[in-house]
C-alpha positions as CSV (number, residue, x, y, z in Angstrom):
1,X,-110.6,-7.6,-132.2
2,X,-107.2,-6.2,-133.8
3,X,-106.0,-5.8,-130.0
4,X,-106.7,-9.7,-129.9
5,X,-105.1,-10.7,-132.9
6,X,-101.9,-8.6,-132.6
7,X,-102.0,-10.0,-128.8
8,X,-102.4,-13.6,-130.7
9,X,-99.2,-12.8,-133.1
10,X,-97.1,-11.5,-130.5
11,X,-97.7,-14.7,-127.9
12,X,-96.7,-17.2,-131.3
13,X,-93.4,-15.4,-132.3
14,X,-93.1,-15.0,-128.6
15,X,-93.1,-19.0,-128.0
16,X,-91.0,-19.2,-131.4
17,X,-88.3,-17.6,-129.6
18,X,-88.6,-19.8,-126.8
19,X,-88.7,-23.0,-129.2
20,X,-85.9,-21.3,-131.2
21,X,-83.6,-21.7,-128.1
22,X,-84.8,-25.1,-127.3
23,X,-83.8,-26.5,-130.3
24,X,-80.2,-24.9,-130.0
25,X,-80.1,-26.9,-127.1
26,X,-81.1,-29.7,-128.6
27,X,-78.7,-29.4,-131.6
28,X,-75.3,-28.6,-129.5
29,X,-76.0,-32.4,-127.8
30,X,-77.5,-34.1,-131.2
31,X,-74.8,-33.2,-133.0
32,X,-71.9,-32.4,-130.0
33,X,-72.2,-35.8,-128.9
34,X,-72.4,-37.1,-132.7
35,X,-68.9,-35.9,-133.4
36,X,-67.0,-36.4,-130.2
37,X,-68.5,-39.7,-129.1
38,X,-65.5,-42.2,-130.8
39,X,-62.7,-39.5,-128.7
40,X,-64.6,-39.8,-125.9
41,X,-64.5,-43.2,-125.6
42,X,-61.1,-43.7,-126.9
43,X,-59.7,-41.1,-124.0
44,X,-61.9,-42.6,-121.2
45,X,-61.1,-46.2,-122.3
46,X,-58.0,-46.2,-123.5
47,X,-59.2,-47.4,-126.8
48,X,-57.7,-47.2,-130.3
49,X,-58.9,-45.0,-132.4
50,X,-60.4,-47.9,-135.0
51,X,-62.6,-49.8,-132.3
52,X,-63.8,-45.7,-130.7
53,X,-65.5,-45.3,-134.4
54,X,-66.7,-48.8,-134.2
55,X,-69.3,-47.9,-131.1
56,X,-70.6,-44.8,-132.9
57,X,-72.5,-47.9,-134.9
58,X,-75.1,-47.5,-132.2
59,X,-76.0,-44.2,-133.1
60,X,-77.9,-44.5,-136.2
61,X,-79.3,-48.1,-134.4
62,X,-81.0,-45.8,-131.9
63,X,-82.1,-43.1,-134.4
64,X,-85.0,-44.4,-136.0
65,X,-86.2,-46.4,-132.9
66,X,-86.4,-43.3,-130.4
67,X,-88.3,-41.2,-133.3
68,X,-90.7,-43.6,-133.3
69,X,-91.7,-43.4,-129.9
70,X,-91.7,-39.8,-129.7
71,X,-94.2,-40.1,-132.6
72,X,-96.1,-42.7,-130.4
73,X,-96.1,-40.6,-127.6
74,X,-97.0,-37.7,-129.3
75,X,-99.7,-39.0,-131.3
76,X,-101.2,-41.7,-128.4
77,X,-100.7,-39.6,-124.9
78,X,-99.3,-36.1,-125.2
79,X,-100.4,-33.9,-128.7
80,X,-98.6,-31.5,-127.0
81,X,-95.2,-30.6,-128.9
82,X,-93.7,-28.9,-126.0
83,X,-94.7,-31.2,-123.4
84,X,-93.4,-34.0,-124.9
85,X,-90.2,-32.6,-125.8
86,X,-89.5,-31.4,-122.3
87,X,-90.3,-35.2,-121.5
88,X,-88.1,-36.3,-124.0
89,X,-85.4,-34.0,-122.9
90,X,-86.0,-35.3,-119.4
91,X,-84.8,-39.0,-120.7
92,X,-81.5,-37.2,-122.2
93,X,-80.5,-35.7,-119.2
94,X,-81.2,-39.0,-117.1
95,X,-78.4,-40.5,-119.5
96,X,-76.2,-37.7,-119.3
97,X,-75.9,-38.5,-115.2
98,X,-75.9,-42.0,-116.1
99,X,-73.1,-41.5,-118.3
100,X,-71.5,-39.6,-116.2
101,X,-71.3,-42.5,-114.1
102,X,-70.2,-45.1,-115.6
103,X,-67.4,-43.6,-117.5
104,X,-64.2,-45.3,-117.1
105,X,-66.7,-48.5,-115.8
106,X,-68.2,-50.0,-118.8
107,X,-67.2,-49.4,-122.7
108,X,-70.8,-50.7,-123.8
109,X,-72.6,-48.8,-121.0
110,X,-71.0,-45.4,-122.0
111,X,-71.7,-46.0,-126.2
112,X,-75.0,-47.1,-125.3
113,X,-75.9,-44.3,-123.3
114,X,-74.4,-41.9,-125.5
115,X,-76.5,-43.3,-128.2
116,X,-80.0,-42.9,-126.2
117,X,-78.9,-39.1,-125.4
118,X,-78.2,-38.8,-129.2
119,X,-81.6,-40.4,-130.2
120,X,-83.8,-38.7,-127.4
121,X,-82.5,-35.1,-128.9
122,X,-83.5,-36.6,-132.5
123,X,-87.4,-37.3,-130.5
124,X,-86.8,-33.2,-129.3
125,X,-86.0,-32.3,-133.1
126,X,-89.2,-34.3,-134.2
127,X,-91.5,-32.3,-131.7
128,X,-90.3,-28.9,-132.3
129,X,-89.0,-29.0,-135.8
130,X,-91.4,-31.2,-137.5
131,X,-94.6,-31.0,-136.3
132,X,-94.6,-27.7,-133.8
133,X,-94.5,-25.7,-137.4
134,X,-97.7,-26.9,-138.4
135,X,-99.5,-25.0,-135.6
136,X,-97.9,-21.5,-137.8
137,X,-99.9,-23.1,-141.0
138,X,-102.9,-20.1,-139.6
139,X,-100.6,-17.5,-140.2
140,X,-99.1,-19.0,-143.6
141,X,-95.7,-19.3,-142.7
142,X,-95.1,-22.5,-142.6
143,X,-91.9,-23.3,-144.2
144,X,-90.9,-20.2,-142.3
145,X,-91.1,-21.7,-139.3
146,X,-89.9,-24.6,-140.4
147,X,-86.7,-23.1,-141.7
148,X,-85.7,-21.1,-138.9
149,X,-86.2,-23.4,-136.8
150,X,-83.9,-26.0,-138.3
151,X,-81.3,-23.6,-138.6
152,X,-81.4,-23.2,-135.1
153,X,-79.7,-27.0,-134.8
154,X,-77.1,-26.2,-136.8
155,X,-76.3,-22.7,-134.1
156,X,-76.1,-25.5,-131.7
157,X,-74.3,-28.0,-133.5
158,X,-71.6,-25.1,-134.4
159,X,-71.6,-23.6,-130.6
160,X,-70.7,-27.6,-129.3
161,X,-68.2,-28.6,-131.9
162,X,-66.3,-26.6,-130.8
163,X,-67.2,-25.5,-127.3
164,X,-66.9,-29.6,-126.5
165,X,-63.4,-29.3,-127.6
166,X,-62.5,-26.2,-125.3
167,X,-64.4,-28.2,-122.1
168,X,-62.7,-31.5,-122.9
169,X,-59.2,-30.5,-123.0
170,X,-59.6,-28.0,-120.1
171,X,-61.9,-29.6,-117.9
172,X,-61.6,-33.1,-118.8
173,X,-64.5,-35.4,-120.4
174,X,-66.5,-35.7,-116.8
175,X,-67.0,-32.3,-117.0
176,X,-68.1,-32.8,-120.5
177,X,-70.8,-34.6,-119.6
178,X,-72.3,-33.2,-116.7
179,X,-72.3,-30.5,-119.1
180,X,-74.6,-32.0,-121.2
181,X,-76.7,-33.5,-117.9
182,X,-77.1,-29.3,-117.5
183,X,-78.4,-28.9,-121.4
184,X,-80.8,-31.0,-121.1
185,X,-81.9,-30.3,-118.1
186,X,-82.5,-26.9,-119.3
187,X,-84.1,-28.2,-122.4
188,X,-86.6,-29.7,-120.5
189,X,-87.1,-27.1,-117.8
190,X,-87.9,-24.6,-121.1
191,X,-90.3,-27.0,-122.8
192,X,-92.1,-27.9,-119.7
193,X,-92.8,-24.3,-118.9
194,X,-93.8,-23.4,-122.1
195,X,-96.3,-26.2,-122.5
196,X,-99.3,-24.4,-120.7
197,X,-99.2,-21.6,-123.1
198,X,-98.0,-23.5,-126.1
199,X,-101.5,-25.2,-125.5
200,X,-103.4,-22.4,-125.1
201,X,-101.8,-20.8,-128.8
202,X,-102.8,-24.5,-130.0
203,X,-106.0,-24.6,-129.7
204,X,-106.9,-20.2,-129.5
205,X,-108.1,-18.5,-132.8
206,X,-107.1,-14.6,-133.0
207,X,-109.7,-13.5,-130.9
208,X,-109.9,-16.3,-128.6
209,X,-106.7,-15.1,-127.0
């Protein structure tokens, strides 16, 4: 039984680490794209830097609405933090290419993508930083959890301000966002191979596992 339960401890800060870099991920394109979105569109469209600010008005629009179907989803189809996430994720890198192709096109298609990417990493930061910590409430460490793992966005969002800003003025903004096609991507490729085991420490007791 003790070989069980320090087997069970080591798989959950084992898939802490795992979530831990996930939501790095998720913060370096929350908040990277959050901060650069009015330059981006004022360098790819030519834009002044008054009507650039003006489209970052979608972001907050989008906020709310793509939390609330992550909860749905969750909640209705896939109780699986992980899983969803890596779904969620999934959506965000689907812009990213999108964006990617329509830059220089469309003003309103570039904003609005930019905006979903923003609000599906919000959805990620639901999944693994509001309710994933609830499965740690066995161990009493709740808040723990729940701590580190928000401090983890704010590595990301550190790493992209200004990482973005190194890419952009080297590479150019296309680069940029295939970039961020490649984060997500990777966010998603993490949370969907984690799922299966996430599971398994979901619904295991100590010497279940």
């Amino acid at each position: 039984l003790p070989e069980r339960a320090e087997a069970f401890h080591h798989e959950a800060w084992m898939l802490m680490g795992l979530i831990m870099l996930a939501i790095i991920l998720q913060g370096s394109l929350r908040d990277g794209v959050t901060n650069w979105m009015p330059i981006f569109v004022s360098e790819s469209f030519a834009l002044d830097g008054a009507s650039a600010i003006l489209t970052g008005v979608l972001l907050p629009v989008f906020q709310i609405p793509c939390t609330a179907v992550a909860a749905g989803l969750y909640r209705k189809h896939l109780p699986n933090e992980t899983a969803a996430a890596g779904i969620i994720f999934s959506v965000g890198a689907v812009c990213s290419v999108l964006l990617t192709l329509f830059m220089g096109n469309s003003v309103f298609a570039t904003a609005l993508l930019m905006a979903l990417l923003v609000g599906c990493m919000h959805g990620v930061n639901y999944m693994l930083i509001s309710m994933a910590p609830r499965q740690f409430r066995r161990f009493g460490h709740v808040s723990l959890v729940s701590g580190a793992l928000n401090s983890c966005t704010y590595v990301g969002s550190a790493v992209s301000t200004y990482g973005i800003a190194i890419l952009s003025e080297t590479m150019g903004w296309e680069s940029t966002s295939r970039l961020w096609a490649a984060i997500a991507a990777a966010g998603a490729f993490l949370c969907l191979c984690i799922s299966k085991r996430w599971k398994k420490f979901k619904d295991s007791e100590p010497d279940e596992i």
